[in-house]
N, C-alpha and C positions, 0 to 999 in steps of 0.2 A: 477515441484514444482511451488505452485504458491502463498502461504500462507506460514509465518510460523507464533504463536504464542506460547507465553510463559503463560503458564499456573501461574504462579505464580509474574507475574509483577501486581505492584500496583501503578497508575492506568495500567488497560490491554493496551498493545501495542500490532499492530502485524505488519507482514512487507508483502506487496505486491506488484506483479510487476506491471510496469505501463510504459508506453509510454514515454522516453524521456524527447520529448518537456512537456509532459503532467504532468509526473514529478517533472518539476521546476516549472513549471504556481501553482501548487497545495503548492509546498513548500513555497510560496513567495504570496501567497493568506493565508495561516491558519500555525497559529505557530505551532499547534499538529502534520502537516507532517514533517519530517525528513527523510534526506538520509538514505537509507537505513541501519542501523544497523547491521555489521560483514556482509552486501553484495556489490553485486556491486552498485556503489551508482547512476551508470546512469539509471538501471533500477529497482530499488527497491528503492519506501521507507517505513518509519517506520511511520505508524500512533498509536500515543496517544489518546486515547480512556475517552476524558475529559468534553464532553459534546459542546464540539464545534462543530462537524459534528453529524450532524441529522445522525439517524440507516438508513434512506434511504441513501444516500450519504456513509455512511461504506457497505454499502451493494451496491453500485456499484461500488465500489474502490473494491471489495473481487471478483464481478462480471465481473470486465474488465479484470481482474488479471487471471482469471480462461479463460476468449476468449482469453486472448494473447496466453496462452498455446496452447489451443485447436486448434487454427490456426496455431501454430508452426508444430503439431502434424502432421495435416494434407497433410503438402509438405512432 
């Protein structure tokens, strides 16, 4: 799993995995990132979806989220 979102949050959130260190750098850079929401919060968080991060930038935070897996998969 590397996404989850809620169809019916208003604004959209959703939660993706992320890197640790990479995790807090992002939390502590943009108030719309958040630990991760009902996950673990060192590798998940929960982006708010409010116009603060350009669709590029959610779309590489959806993109990392998806290689972390894929690399996981692979060992």
């Amino acid at each position: 799993m590397f996404l989850l979102v809620s169809l019916d949050a208003d604004p959209l959130q959703f939660n993706v995995k992320c890197d640790p260190e990479r995790a807090i750098e992002l939390r502590e850079e943009y108030a719309c990132v958040l630990p991760g929401y009902h996950m673990n919060k060192k590798h998940w968080n929960t982006i708010v979806v409010d116009g603060t991060l350009t669709n590029k930038q959610l779309k590489e935070m959806v993109l990392d989220s998806y290689n972390l897996i894929v690399k996981k998969k692979k060992k």
